[in-house]
N, C-alpha and C positions, 0 to 999 in steps of 0.2 A: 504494500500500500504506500503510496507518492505522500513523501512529507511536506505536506501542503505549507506548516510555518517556515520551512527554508526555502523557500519559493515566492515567500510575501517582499521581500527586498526586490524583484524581479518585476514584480506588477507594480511596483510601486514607483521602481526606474519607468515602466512602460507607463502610465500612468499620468505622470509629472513629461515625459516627453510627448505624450498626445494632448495634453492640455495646454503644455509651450506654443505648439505646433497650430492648434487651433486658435489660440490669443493673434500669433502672426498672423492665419490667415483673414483674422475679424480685423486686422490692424490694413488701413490702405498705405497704395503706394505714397510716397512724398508727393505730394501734388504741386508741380511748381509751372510754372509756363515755360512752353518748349516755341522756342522757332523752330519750326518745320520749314518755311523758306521765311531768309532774311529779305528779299525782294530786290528789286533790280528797277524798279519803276520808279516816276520824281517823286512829287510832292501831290499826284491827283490832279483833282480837277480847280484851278486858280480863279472860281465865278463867287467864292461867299456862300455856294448852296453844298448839301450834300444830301445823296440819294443812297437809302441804306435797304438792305434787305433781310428778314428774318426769316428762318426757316428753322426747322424739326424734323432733324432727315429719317428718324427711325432706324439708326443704324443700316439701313439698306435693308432690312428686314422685317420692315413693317408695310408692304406694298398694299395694293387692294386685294389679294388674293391671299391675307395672310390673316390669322386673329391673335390672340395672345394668352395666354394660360393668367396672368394677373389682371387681369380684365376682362374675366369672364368666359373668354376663351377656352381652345384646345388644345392648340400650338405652346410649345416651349421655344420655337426656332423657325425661320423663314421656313416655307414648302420646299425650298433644293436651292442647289447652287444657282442655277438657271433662272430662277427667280429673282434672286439675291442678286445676280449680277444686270440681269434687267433693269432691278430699280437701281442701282450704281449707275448706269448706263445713261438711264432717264434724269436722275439728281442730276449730274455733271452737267449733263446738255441745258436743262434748266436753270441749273446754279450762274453757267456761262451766258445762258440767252435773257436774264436781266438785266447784265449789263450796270452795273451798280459800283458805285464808290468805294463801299463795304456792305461785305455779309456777314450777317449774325448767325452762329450757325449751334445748332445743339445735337446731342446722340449725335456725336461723330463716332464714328467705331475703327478702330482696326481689324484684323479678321481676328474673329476670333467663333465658337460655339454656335451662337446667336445668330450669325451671317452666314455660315459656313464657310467660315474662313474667305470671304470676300473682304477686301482692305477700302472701305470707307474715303479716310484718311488719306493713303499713300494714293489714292485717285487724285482724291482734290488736290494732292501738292502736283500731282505731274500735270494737272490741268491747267492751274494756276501757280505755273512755275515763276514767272517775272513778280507776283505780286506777294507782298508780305504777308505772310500766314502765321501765328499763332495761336497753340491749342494749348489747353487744362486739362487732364485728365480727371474724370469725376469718381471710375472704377476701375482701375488695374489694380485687383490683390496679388502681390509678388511674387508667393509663394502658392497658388493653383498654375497643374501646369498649362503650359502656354494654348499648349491646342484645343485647352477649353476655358482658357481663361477668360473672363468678358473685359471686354477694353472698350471704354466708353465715355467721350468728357464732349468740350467746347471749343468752338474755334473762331477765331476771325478773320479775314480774308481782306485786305486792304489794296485798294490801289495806289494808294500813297504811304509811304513810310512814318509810320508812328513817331511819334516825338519822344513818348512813353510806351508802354507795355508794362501790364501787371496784373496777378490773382487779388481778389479781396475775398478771404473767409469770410462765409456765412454761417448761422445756426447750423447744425445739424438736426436732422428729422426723429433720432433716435430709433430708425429703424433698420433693419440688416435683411437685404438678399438673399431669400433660401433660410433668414435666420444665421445668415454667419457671416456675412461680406458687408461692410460698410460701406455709405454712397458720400461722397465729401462734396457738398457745397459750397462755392464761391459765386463771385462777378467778375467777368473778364473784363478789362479794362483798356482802352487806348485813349491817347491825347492826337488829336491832330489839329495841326494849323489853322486856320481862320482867317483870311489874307483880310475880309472885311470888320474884322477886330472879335474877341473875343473866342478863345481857340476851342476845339469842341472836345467834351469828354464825353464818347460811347461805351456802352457797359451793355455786355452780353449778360442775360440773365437765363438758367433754368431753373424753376422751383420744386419743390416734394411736390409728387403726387399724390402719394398714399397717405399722406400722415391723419391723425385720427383727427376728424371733426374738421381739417384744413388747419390746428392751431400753428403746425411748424411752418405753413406756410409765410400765416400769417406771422411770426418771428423773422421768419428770411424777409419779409415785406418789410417791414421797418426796419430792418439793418439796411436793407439799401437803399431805403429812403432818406438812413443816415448819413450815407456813403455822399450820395447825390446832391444833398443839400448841404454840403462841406465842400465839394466839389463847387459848386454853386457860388457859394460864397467867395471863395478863388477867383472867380472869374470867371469861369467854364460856361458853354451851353452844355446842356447836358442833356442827352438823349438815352435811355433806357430801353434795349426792344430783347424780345426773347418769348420763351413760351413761361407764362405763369403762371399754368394752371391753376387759374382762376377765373373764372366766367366772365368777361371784360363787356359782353353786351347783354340785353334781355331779349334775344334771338328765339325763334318760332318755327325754325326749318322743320319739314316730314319729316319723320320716321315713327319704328315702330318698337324700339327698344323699351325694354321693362326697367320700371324702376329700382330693379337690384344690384344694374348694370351700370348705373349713376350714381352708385355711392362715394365716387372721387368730382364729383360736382361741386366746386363751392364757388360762387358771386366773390368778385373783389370786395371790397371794405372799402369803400371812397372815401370814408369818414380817415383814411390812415392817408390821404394823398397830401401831399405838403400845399399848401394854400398858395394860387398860381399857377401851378403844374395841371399839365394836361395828358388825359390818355388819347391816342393817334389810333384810329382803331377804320376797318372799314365794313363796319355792321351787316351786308350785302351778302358776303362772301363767307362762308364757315372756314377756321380756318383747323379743326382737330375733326375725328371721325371716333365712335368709340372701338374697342378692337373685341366685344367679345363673340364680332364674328367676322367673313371678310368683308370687305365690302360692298353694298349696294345699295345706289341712290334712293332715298325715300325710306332703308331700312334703319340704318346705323344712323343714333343720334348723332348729330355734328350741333356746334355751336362756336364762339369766338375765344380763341384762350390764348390767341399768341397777338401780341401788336406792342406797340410803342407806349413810353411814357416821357414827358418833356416837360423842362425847365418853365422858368416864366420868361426868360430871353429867348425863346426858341418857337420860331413859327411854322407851320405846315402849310408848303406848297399845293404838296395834294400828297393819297392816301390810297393806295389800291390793291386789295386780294386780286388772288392767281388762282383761278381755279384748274386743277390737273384730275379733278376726278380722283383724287388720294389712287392716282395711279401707283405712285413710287413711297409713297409714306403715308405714314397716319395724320400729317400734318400737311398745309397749305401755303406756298409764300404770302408774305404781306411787303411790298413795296414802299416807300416815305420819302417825301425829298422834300430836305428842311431848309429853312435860311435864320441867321439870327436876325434877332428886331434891331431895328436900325433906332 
């Protein structure tokens, strides 16, 4: 019969090393900002105005033909490669047929599980090689291995060379992926020039989706509101666009989804907007789809959750949703082209 007490020092090393071993993997990567391309192009466009674009690419894995297992879903991962590479396909040619000063860009993915190893990421840099790119990672755990690890942050895409570049932590949501992977929130940040005075700070935003009641959203909302209005005061315009996941209109589009499948629904808080500041939104156009099935028009509720927020120096030209038919993602471009007030 196996002398089970001299055996207890043995579980107790295995033990202590499977417990090490899961704290790293609950621990994320250093999230710092990476130049993926430093850029090659001047200073943009020299008129005073600037035309930005926000998108939610879905990691390339969230097309129309695809749903999501946290969303009520069946899917844990795009339907195939071929899919996954379609909507790459489709992003790129749309990301480049806006034609924009800067893109705000969220769920940028490298290849990883989720995409089937289709590289996000490493498209947009060879598409937009001349222009300055900087990304944040929001999920690379270090130590999951590679070929299923998810890799997942923000990026920005500039035709003119930043003055600045920087992460601002945000709250965290206090939630974990699967229960063991944590998601790190920030605001990407750039300064660029202003030849008609007053130089602009952009800020890429994605919020918590899931968090219970919306309250960590609402936390990530006033930190950047704090951010903003410090900025502000410097002297900046200051433009805010990204997805918020937060109801930005009180939209009416078709569909026929059930209300169990809206429990990540919450309305903005206007009452949190800094006094002056304005949401840039274009009411018309939905700019999310929900994913707990694929998509089809009139079935999956859509509503407004991605658009702009702007200083009290900052005025809107005009303001336009992209409708694609959530061919390539679960999300919609929205277009803006600001000028400061004179």
């Amino acid at each position: 019969m196996p002398n089970f007490l001299s055996l207890w020092p043995m579980f107790l090393a295995f033990a202590l090393i499977a417990l090490i071993g899961f704290f790293l993997i609950r621990k994320p990567a250093v999230m710092e900002l990476e130049i993926v391309n430093s850029g090659t192009a001047g200073n943009g466009h020299d008129n005073g105005e600037l035309t930005i674009a926000i998108w939610n690419l879905g990691y390339a894995g969230l097309g129309a033909d695809s749903d999501f297992i946290a969303d009520g879903g069946q899917m844990t991962r795009v339907p195939s490669q071929q899919s996954a590479q379609n909507n790459l396909d489709g992003i790129l040619n749309q990301v480049e047929a806006l034609n924009v000063d800067v893109s705000l860009l969220q769920e940028v993915s490298g290849a990883s599980y989720l995409n089937r190893g289709v590289d996000l990421k490493a498209g947009l840099s060879d598409r937009f090689g001349t222009s300055w790119f900087g990304y944040i990672p929001e999920i690379e755990p270090e130590l999951i291995p590679r070929f299923i690890r998810p890799r997942l942050g923000k990026a920005i895409i500039s035709d003119g060379l930043p003055e600045q570049a920087y992460s601002h932590d945000l709250p965290g949501d206090g939630g974990r992926i699967l229960g063991v992977i944590e998601r790190h929130y920030s605001a990407q940040v750039i300064i660029r020039n202003n030849p008609t005075g007053g130089d602009w700070a952009i800020i890429n935003i994605h919020l918590s989706a899931f968090d219970e009641g919306g309250q960590a959203r609402y936390r990530q909302l006033e930190a950047v509101f704090e951010l903003g209005r410090s900025l502000e005061a410097e002297g900046y315009n200051v433009v805010m666009g990204g997805d918020w996941n937060l109801r930005l209109a009180d939209t009416n589009f078709a569909h026929t989804t059930e209300d169990k499948d809206l429990f990540w629904i919450h309305d903005f808080p206007e009452e949190l907007l800094p006094q002056g500041w304005q949401i840039v939104i274009d009411p018309q156009i939905p700019t999310v789809r929900t994913n707990e099935r694929p998509y089809q028009a009139g079935e999956n509720y859509t509503t407004v959750i991605d658009g702009f927020i702007i200083s009290s120096g900052v005025e809107v030209a005009s303001v336009d949703g992209v409708s694609l038919d959530f061919r390539h993602a679960d999300h919609q471009p929205v277009v803006a082209r600001f000028r400061a007030r004179q």
